[in-house]
N, C-alpha and C positions, 0 to 999 in steps of 0.2 A: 285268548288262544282260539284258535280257529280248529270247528269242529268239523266231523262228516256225518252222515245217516244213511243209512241204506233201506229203499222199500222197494218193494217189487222187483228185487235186482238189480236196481240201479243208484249207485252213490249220489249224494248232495251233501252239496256243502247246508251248513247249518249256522245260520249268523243272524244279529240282528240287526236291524236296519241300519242303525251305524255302522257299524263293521261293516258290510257289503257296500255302502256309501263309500267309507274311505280307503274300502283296495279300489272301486270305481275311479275315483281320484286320482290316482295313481295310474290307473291304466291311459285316463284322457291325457297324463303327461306322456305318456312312453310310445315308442315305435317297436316291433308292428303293431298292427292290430290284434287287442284284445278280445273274447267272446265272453261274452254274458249271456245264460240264459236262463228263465224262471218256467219252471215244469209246473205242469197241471194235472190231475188225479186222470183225466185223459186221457196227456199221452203216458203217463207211463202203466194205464192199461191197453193202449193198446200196440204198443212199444215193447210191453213185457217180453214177447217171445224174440225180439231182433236183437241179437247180440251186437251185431253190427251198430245199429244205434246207440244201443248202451256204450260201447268201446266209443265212438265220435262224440257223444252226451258227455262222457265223463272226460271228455280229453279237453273239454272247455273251461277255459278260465278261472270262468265262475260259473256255479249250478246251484240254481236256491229255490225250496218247494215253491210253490206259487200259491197252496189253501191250507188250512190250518190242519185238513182231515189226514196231510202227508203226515205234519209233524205227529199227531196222534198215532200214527199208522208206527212209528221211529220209536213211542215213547217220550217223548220231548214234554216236559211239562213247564218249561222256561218259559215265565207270561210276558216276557219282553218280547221272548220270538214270536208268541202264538198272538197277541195283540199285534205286534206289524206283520206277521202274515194277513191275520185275517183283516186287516187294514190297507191290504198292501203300501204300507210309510217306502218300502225301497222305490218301488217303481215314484211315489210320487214324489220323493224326496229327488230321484234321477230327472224328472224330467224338468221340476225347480230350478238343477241344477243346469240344466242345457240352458233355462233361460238365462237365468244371469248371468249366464258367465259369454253368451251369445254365439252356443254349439252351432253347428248348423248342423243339419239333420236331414237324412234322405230315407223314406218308407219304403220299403218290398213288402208287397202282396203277391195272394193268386186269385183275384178276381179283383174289378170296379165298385163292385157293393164295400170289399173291404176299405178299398184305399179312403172309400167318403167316408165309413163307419170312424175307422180311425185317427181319420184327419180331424173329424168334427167330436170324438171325442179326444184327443189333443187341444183342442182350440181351447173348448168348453173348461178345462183346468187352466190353460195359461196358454195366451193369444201371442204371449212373448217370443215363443219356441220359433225359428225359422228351419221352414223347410225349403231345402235346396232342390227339391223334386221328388217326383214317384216313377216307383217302375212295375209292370205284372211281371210276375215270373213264374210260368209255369211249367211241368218238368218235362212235357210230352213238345213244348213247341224250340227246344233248344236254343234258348237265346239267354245264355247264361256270360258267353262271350261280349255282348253286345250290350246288355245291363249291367256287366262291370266296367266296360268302357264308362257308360253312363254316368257312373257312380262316381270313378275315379276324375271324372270331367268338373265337377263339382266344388272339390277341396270340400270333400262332407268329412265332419269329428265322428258322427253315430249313423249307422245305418241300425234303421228301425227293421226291424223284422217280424211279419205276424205269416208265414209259412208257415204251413204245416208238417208237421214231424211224419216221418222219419225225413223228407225232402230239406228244408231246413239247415238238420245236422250234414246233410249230405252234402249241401253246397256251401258251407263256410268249411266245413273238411278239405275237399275238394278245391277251393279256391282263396281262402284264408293268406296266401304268401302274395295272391294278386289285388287284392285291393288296398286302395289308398285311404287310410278310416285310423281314429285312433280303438275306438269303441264298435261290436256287432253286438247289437241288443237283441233278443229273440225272445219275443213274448205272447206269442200267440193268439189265442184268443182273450186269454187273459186281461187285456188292457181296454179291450173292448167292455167287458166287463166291470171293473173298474170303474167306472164312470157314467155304467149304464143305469137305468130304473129297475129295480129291484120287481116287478111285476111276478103276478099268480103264476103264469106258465114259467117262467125263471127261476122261481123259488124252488118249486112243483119238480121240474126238471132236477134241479141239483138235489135235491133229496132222496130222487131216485139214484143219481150217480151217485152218493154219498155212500147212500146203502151197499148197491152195487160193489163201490171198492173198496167197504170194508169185507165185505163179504171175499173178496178176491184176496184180499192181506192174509185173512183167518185160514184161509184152502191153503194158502201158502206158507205160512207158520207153520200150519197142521204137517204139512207134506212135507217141511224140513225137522221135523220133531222126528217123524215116523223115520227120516230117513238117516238120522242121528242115533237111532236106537241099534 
């Protein structure tokens, strides 16, 4: 049975890699398009105060932590989840799945560093994924019109998504009845990660965010304790 969890505000679903797998499944059979997206300790610091976000975040399909520190942050002591969090098994079990089954797949980014980042870490797991193209998208040059034409030009199953939040949620809100897709993936930086070298300044860095948002959880517990009394 399918759970929720709430941190910082904001709902996710709570599932483990199979289960998120096979509503996935389900969505590449059905019309329209579905949303998927996997959150990071990130954004939902720095997300926390946009309600707006949070109301478009949770209106999506599917919403699943993306680091093990969410689930901790929820209470979650299930090591099935907290092993394919901290493994991310979904994402790589999804993009498995595009291979074989011979998805075609289109990236949005908002800059050139990304689209290479992500391309070549895609490759680097599995050379089988075809991509039907890429697009930038960024929110000041309005060409949102013009890269859904793009998109829908294609006959793409997933459009890949690594935007950044709140922009993101705003544009598959926003434009979600207009594209032709069975699957919107939005994964951030996340994916980037995934597949990258684990290096001193990467470590180093996430340790500090670590700290950072538990420190953000406890202020916030605190604040709803006080405010319950």
């Amino acid at each position: 049975m399918e759970e929720k969890i709430k941190v910082l505000g904001t709902a996710m679903d709570c599932l483990t890699a199979k289960e998120a797998m096979l509503r996935t499944m389900q969505f590449m059979e059905t019309e329209p398009v579905d949303t998927i997206e996997i959150i990071s300790m990130d954004t939902l610091m720095s997300c926390q105060e946009d309600e707006k976000w949070k109301e478009q975040a949770e209106s999506l399909s599917l919403v699943l932590p993306g680091e093990i520190e969410i689930l901790e942050a929820a209470g979650v002591h299930d090591r099935v989840k907290i092993r394919d969090t901290e493994n991310r098994i979904f994402l790589k079990l999804f993009l498995k799945y595009l291979q074989k089954n011979h998805r075609k797949v289109f990236l949005l980014a908002e800059t050139e560093d990304e689209i290479i980042r992500v391309e070549n870490a895609v490759g680097r797991y599995n050379r089988g994924i075809k991509m039907t193209g890429h697009a930038l998208l960024v929110p000041e040059e309005n060409r949102e019109e013009e890269v859904i034409n793009e998109i829908n030009g294609t006959e793409t199953d997933c459009i890949l998504s690594v935007l950044s939040s709140p922009y993101q949620e705003e544009f598959i809100a926003r434009n979600k009845t207009l594209l032709n897709a069975r699957v919107w993936f939005g994964c951030g930086s996340l994916l980037g990660k995934s597949f990258a070298e684990r290096g001193p300044f990467r470590c180093l860095r996430h340790f500090f965010l670590k700290s950072m948002f538990r420190r953000r959880v406890a202020s916030v517990d605190r604040e709803e304790e006080q405010n319950s009394v």
